[in-house]
C-alpha positions as CSV (number, residue, x, y, z in Angstrom):
1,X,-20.2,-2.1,6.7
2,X,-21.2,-3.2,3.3
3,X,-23.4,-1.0,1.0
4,X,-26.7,-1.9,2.6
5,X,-25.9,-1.2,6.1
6,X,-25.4,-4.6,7.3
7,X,-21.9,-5.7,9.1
8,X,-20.1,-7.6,7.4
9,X,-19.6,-11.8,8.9
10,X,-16.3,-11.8,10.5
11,X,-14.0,-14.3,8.8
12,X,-12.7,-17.2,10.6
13,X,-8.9,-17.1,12.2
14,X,-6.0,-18.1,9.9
15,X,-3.7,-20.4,11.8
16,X,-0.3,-18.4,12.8
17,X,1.6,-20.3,10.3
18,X,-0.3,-19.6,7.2
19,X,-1.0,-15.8,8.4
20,X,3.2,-16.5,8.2
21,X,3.5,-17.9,5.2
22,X,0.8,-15.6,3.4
23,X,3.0,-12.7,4.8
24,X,6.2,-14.7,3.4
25,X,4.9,-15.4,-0.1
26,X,2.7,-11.6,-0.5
27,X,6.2,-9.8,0.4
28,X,8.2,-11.7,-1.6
29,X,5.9,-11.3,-4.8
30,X,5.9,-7.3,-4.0
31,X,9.6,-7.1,-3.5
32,X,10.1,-9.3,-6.5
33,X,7.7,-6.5,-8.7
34,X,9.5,-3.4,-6.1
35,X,12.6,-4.9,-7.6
36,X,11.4,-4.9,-11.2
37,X,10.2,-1.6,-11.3
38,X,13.5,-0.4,-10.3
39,X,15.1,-2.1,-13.1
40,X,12.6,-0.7,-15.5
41,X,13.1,2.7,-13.7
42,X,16.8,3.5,-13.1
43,X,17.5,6.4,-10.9
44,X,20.0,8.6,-13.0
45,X,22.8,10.0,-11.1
46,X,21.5,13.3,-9.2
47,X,18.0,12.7,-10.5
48,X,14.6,11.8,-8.6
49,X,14.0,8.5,-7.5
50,X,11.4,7.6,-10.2
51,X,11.0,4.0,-8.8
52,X,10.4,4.7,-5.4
53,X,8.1,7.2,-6.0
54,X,5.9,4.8,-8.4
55,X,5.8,2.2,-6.1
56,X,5.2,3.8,-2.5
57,X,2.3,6.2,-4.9
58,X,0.8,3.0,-6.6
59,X,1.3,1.1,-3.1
60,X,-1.1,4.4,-1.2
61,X,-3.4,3.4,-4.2
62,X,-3.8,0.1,-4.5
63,X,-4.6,-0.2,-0.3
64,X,-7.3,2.5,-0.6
65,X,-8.7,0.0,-3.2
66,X,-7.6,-2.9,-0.8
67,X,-9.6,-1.7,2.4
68,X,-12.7,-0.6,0.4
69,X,-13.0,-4.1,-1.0
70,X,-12.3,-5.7,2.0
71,X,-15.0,-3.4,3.4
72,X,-17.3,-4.9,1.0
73,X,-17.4,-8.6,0.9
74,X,-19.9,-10.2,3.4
75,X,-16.6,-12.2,4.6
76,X,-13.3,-12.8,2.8
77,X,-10.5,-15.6,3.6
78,X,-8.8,-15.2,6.5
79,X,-5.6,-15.3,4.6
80,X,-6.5,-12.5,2.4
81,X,-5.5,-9.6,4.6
82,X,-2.2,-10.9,5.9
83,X,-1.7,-11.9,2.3
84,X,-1.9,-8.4,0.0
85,X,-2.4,-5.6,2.8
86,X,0.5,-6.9,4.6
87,X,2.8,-8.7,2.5
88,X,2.1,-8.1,-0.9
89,X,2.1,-4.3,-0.5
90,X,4.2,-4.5,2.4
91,X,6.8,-5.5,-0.3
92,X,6.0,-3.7,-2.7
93,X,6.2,0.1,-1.0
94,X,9.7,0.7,0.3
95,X,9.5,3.8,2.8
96,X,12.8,2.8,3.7
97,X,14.4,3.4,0.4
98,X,12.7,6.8,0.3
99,X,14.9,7.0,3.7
100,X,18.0,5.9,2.0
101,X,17.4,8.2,-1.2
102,X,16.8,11.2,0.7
103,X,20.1,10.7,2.8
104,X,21.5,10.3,-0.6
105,X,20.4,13.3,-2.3
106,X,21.1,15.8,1.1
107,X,24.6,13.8,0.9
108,X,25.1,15.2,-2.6
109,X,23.6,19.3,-1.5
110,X,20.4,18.8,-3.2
111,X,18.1,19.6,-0.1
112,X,15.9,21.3,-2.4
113,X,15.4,18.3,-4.4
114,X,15.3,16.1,-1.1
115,X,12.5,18.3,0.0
116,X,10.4,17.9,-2.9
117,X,11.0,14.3,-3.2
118,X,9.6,13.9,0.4
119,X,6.4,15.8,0.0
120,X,5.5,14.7,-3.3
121,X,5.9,10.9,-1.9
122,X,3.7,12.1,1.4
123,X,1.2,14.9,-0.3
124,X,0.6,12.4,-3.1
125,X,0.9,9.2,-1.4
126,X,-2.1,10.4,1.0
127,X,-4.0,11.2,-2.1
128,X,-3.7,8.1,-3.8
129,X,-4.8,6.5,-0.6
130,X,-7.9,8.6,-1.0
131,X,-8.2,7.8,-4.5
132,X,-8.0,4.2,-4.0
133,X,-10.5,4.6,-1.2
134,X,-12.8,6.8,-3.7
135,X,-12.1,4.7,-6.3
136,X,-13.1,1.6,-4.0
137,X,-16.1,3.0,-3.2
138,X,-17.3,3.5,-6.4
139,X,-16.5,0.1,-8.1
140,X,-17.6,-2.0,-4.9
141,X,-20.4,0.4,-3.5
142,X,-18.5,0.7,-0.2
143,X,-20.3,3.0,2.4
144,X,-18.4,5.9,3.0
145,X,-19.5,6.8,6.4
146,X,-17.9,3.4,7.7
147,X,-14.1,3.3,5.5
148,X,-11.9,1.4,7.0
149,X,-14.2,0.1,9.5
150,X,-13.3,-3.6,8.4
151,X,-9.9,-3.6,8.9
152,X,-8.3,-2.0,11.7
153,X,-4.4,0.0,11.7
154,X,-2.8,-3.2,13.2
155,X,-4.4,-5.7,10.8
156,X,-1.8,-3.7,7.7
């Protein structure tokens, strides 16, 4: 709902093949910036993942922030959605990475380290989300009462 209680118009359908391609070209921008980061933030050898960490925390973030604007505007394009909540920051967060970097780190007998990694990426990640959310609300005057009414678990 926006701010003044009203529901918000319900955008029109996106033909499947732009929904596609709006996927295609948001996840390839995100990976493409995923990618960057990494570069920018090598992993040293038996040190945290910095990189993946970033991303998947900035990811949690920036779709708190997402779904509280979405949850604002009267109507948005229908290609919006598919676009950044799904492709763009689909890309961008790599959950599978954190996967491959755990396995690497209990590999090398740093469970300690493998532990801390995961619930600093799932404690924090959740609190970005809410951030972004809080954040959201604030900046776009979403109603609280209602987040995440506007777009539903299998629309991300």
């Amino acid at each position: 709902m926006s701010a003044k209680g009203a529901t918000p118009a319900a955008p029109a359908a996106a033909p499947p093949r732009a929904e596609i391609g709006a996927v295609a070209l948001g996840g390839a921008l995100g990976s493409a910036g995923r990618w960057l980061v990494s570069l920018a933030l090598p992993g040293a050898a038996g040190g945290l993942a910095w990189a993946t960490l970033v991303v998947n925390l900035s990811g949690a973030l920036a779709m708190g922030l997402l779904v509280t604007w979405l949850e604002t505007r009267r109507s948005t394009h229908p290609l919006v959605r598919p676009f950044a909540a799904v492709g763009l920051l689909g890309g961008w967060t790599t959950y599978s990475t954190l996967v491959l970097d755990v396995r690497t780190t209990l590999a090398d007998g740093r469970a300690g380290e493998a532990l801390l990694y995961v619930v600093l990426t799932l404690v924090l990640g959740v609190g970005a989300a809410l951030a972004g959310l809080a954040l959201g609300h604030r900046w776009f005057g979403g109603d609280d009462a209602h987040a995440g009414s506007v777009v539903e678990e299998d629309e991300l």
